[in-house]
C-alpha positions as CSV (number, residue, x, y, z in Angstrom):
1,X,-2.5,45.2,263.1
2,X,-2.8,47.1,259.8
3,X,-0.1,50.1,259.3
4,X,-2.0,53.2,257.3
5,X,-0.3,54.7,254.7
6,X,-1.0,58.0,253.3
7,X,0.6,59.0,249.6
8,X,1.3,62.4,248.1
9,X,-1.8,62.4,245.1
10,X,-4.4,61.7,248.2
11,X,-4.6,58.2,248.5
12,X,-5.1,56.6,251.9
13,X,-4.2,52.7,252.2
14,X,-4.8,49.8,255.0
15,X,-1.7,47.6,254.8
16,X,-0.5,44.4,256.1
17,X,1.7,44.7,259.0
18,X,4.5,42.2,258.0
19,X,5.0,44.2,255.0
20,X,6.6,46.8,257.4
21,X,9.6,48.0,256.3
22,X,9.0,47.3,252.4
23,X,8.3,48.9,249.8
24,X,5.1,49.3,247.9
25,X,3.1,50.8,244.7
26,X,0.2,53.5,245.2
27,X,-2.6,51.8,243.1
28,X,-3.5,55.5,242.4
29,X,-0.4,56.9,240.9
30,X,2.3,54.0,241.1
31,X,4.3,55.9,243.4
32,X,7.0,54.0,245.3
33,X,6.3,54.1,249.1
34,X,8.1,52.9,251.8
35,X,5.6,51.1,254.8
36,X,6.1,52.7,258.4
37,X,4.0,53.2,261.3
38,X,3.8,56.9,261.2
39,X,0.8,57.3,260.6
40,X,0.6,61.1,260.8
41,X,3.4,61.6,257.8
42,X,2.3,61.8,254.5
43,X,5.0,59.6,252.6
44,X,7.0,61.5,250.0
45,X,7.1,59.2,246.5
46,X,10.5,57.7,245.9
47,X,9.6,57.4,242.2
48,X,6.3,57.9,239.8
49,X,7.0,59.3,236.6
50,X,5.6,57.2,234.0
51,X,8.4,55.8,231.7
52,X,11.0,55.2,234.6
53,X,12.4,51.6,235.0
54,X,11.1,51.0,238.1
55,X,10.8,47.6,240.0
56,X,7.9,45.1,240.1
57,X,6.6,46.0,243.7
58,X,3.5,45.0,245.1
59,X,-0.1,47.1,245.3
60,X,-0.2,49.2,248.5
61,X,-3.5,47.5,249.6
62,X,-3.7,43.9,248.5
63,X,0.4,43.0,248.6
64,X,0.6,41.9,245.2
65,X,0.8,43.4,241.6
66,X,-3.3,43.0,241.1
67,X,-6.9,45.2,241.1
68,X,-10.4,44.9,241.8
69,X,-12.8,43.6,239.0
70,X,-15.1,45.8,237.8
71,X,-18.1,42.9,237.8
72,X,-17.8,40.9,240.4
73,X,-15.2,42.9,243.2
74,X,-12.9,40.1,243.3
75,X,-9.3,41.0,243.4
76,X,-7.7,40.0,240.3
77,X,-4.2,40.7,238.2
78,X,-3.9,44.3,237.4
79,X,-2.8,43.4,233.5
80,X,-6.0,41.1,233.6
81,X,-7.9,40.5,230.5
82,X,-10.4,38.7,231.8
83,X,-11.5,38.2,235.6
84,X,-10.8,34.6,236.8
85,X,-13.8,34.6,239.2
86,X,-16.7,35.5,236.9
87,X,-15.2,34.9,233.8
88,X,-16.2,39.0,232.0
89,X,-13.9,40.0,229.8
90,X,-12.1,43.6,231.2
91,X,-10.3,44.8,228.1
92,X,-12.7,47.6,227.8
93,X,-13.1,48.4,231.2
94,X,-9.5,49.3,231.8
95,X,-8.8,52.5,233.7
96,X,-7.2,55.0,231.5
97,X,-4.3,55.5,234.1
98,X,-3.4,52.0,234.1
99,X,-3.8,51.8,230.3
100,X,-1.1,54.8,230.3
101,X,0.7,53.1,232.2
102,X,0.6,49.8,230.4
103,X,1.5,51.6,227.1
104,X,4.5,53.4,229.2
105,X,5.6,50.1,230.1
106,X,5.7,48.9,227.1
107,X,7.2,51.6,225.1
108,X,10.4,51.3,227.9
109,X,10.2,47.9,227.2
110,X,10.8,48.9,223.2
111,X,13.3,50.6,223.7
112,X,15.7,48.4,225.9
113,X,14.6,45.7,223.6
114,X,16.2,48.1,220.4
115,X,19.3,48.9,222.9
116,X,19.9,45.4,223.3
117,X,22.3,43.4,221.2
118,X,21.1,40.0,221.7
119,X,17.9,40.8,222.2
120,X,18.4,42.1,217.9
121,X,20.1,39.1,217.6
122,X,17.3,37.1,218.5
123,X,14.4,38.6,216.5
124,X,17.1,38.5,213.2
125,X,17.0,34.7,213.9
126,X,13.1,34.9,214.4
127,X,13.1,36.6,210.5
128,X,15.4,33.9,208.9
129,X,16.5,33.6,205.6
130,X,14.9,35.3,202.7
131,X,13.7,32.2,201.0
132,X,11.0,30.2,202.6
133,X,10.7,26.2,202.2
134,X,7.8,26.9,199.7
135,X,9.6,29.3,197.8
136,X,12.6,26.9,197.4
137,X,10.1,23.8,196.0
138,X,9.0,26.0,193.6
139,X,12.6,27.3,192.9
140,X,13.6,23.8,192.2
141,X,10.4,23.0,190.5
142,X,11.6,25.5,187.6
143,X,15.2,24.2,187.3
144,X,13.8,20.7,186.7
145,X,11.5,22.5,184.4
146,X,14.3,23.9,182.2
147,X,15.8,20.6,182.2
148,X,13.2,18.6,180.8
149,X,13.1,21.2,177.8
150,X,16.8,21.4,177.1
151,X,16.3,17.3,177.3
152,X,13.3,17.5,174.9
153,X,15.4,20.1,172.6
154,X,18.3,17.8,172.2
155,X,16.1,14.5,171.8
156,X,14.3,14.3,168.3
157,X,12.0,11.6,169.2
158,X,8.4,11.5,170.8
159,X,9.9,11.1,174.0
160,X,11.6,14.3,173.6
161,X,8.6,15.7,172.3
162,X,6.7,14.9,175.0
163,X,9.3,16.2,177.8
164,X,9.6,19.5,176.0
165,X,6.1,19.9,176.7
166,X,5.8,18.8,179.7
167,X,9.1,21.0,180.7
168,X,7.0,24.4,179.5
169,X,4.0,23.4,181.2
170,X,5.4,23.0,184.2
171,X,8.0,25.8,183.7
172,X,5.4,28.2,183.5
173,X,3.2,27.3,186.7
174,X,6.1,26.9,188.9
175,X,7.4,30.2,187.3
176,X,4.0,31.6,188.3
177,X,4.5,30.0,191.9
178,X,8.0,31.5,192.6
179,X,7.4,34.7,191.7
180,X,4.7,34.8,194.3
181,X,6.3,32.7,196.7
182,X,9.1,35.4,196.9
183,X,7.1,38.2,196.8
184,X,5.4,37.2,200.3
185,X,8.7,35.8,201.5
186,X,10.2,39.7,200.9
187,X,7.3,41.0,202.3
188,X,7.0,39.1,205.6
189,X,11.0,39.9,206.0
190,X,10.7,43.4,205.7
191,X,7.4,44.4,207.8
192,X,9.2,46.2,210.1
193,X,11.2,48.3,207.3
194,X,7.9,48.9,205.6
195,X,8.1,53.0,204.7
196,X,4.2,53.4,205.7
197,X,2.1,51.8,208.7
198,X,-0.3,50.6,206.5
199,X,1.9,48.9,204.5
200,X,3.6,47.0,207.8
201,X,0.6,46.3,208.9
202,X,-0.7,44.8,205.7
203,X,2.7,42.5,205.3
204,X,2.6,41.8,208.9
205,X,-0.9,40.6,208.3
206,X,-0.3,38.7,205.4
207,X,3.1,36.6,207.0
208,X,0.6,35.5,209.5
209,X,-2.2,34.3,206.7
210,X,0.6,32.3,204.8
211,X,2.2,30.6,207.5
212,X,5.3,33.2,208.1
213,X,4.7,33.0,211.5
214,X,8.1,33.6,213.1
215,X,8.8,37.0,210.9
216,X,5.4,38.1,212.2
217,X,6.2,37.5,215.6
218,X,9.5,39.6,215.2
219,X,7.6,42.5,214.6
220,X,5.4,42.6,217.4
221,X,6.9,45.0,220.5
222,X,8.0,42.7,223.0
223,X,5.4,43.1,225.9
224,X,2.7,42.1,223.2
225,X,5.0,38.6,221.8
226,X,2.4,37.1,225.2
227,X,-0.8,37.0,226.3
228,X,-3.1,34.4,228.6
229,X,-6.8,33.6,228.0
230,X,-7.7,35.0,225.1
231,X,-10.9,34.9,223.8
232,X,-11.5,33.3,220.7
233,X,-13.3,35.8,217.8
234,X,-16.7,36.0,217.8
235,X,-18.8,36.7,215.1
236,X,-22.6,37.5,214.3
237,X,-23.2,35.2,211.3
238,X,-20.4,32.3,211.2
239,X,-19.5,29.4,213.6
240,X,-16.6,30.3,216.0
241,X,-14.5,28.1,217.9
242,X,-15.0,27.4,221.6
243,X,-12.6,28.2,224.6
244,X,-9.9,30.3,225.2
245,X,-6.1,30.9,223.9
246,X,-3.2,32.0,225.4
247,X,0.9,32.1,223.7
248,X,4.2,32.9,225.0
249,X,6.4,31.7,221.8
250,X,6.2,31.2,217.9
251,X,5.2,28.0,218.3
252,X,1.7,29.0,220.2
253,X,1.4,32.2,218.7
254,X,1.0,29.7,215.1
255,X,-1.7,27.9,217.2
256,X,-3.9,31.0,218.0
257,X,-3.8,32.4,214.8
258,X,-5.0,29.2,213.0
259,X,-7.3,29.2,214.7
260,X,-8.5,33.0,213.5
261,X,-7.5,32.1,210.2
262,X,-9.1,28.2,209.8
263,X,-13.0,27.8,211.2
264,X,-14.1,25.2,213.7
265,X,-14.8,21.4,213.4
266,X,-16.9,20.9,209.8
267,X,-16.0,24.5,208.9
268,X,-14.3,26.1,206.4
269,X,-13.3,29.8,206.6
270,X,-11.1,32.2,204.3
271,X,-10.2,35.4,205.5
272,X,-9.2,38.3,202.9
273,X,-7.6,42.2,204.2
274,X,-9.6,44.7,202.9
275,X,-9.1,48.9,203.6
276,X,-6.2,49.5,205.8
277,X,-6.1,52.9,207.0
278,X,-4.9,55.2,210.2
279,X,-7.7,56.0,212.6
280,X,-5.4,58.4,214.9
281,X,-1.8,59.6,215.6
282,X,-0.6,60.2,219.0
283,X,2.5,62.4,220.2
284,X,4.3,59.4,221.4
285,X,4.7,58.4,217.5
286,X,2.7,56.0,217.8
287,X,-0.8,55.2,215.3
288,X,-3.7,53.4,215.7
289,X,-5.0,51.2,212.1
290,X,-8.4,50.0,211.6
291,X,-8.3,46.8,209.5
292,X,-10.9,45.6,207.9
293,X,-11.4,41.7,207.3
294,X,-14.0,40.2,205.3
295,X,-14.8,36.4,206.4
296,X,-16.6,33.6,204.3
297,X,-17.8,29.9,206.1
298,X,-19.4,26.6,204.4
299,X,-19.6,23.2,205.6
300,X,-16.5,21.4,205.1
301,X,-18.3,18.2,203.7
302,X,-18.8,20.4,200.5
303,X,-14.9,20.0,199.7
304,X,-15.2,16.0,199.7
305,X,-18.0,16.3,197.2
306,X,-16.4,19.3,194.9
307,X,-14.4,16.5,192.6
308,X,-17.6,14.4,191.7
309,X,-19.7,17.8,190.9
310,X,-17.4,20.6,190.4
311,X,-20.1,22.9,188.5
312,X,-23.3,22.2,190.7
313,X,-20.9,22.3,194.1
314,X,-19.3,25.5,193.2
315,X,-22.8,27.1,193.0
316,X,-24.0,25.7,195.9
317,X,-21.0,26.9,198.0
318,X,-21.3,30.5,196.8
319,X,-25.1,30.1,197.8
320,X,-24.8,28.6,201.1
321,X,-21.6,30.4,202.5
322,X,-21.8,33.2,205.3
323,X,-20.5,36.6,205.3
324,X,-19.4,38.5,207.6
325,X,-16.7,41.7,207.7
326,X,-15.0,42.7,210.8
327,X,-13.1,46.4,211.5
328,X,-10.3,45.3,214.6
329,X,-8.1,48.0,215.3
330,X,-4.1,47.7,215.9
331,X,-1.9,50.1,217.9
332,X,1.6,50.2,215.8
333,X,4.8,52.4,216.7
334,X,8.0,53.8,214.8
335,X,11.0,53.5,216.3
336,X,14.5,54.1,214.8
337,X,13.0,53.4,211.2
338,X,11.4,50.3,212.3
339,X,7.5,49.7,212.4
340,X,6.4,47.6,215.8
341,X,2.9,45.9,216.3
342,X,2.2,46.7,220.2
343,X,0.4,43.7,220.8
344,X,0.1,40.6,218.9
345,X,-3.3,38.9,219.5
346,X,-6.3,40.1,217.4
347,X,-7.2,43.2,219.0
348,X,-5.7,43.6,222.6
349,X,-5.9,45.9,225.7
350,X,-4.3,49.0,223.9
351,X,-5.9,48.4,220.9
352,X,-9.5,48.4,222.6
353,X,-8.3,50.9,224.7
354,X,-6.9,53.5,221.9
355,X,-9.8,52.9,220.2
């Protein structure tokens, strides 16, 4: 027989009689309540400030940590960003308590993350070394190109002749190459010591466009490093991929991004960063950006042909390409000097959700 529960903020619940003796969440103000058949008590909270550590306990009416979907009524997970049953995406039909409480969560999550040692240990191993693989090439690209001139200098042949040449020629673009190899390399290292949000948010932006992956993944908070079924972008004009993406590691996190960053089968796509700016500040310290990204497409077929007809292809591709600029918005803290992306997919539940 169901035991009725009555919590301090109002809230009367039906629950399951084995969970007698336990403890459960109000679904209305996460209080912690402790199941007994007195049914004429209110039960006094045992906990419910927002910000408290408090223990994953189950919902007061379904036994488990979940929520009713807005479309259909199923009962679904209550961080649920998209309903299982009908398949409607929720992230901007969140209730503004639970988004409160999501953000709480993950700011106490920030913090113990910061107050842990090894946790600081990890995400320094994450960021690497300075120098990336491309950036070394590049660095011993130029070194070989200094030898072949010092060779061509000292031999007074054609042969020599030929090597200085080749030596400056080659000095000179992988000269070109290193500089702007290392320039992204101490970008993507320092996102989180950026001095400005937008300019975190612009390098943490750009480590993910070049392949610098793993130092973008360090700066995201660490309730936002994971997220299941993700919808892949839509747009108005250009051909999207199909399905769904989910990542828990650097590894998968590359895997959704590329596929943001490179278009579908037969497609090619380039993404460029446009404005950056802040939308709003909150007390918390924290700051929501609007970024705006301008996307190009064209058949992929056009590439193969590009060698035979560079002239007439290149003006065909500007011709036939699509368009199309997007504004996503990205919800970024401060804390102890350090800039932290909250969530790391393309716009998530508190980025919709600030927004």
């Amino acid at each position: 027989m169901p035991i009725t529960l009555s919590c301090a903020c109002g809230k009367t619940f039906n629950v399951k009689d084995e969970l007698e003796g336990q403890r459960v969440k109000c679904q209305i103000c996460q209080s912690v309540l402790t199941v007994t058949r007195q049914e004429d008590e209110a039960l006094t909270p045992l906990s419910g400030a927002l910000g408290e550590h408090q223990e994953q306990l189950p919902d007061a009416e379904t036994g488990e940590d979940s929520r009713e979907c807005p479309f259909c009524a199923e009962i679904i997970k209550q961080k649920a960003r998209k309903c299982r049953h009908c398949g409607e995406s929720l992230e901007e039909y969140i209730d503004a308590t639970d988004v409160a409480m999501y953000k709480a969560e993950a700011l106490v999550a920030l913090d113990d993350h910061l107050a842990s040692h090894e946790a600081q240990e990890e995400d320094l191993k994450l960021i690497g070394g300075l120098l990336s693989g491309t950036t070394i090439f590049c660095l011993v690209g130029m070194c070989l190109s200094l030898l072949s001139v010092l060779i061509g200098a000292i031999i007074s042949s054609d042969a020599g002749e030929g090597a200085l040449v080749l030596g400056i020629i080659f000095g000179i673009i992988f000269t070109i190459a290193f500089l702007a190899t290392l320039s992204s390399d101490w970008g993507a290292s320092n996102i989180m010591n950026s001095t400005k949000p937008e300019k975190a948010c612009q390098r943490w932006f750009n480590a993910l466009k070049t392949n610098r992956t793993a130092k973008a993944y360090a700066a995201i908070a660490p309730l936002g490093r994971s997220a299941d079924e993700i919808r892949s972008v839509q747009f108005t004009t250009i051909k999207a991929h199909d399905g769904a993406y989910s990542f828990s590691d650097v590894k998968s996190y590359r895997k959704y991004w590329k596929s943001i960053f490179g278009g579908p089968s037969g497609q090619q796509r380039g993404v460029a960063l446009g404005k950056i700016k802040i939308d709003q500040k909150f007390d918390d310290g924290s700051v929501l950006m609007n970024l705006e990204l301008k996307y190009t497409s064209f058949p992929t077929v056009m590439l193969a042909i590009l060698p035979f007809a560079l002239l007439p292809v290149a003006i065909l591709i500007t011709v036939v390409q699509k368009r199309e600029t997007q504004n996503i918005k990205k919800l970024m803290i401060q804390r102890n000097g350090k800039w932290y992306i909250m969530e790391g997919q393309y716009q998530g539940l508190l980025d919709h959700a600030a927004a």
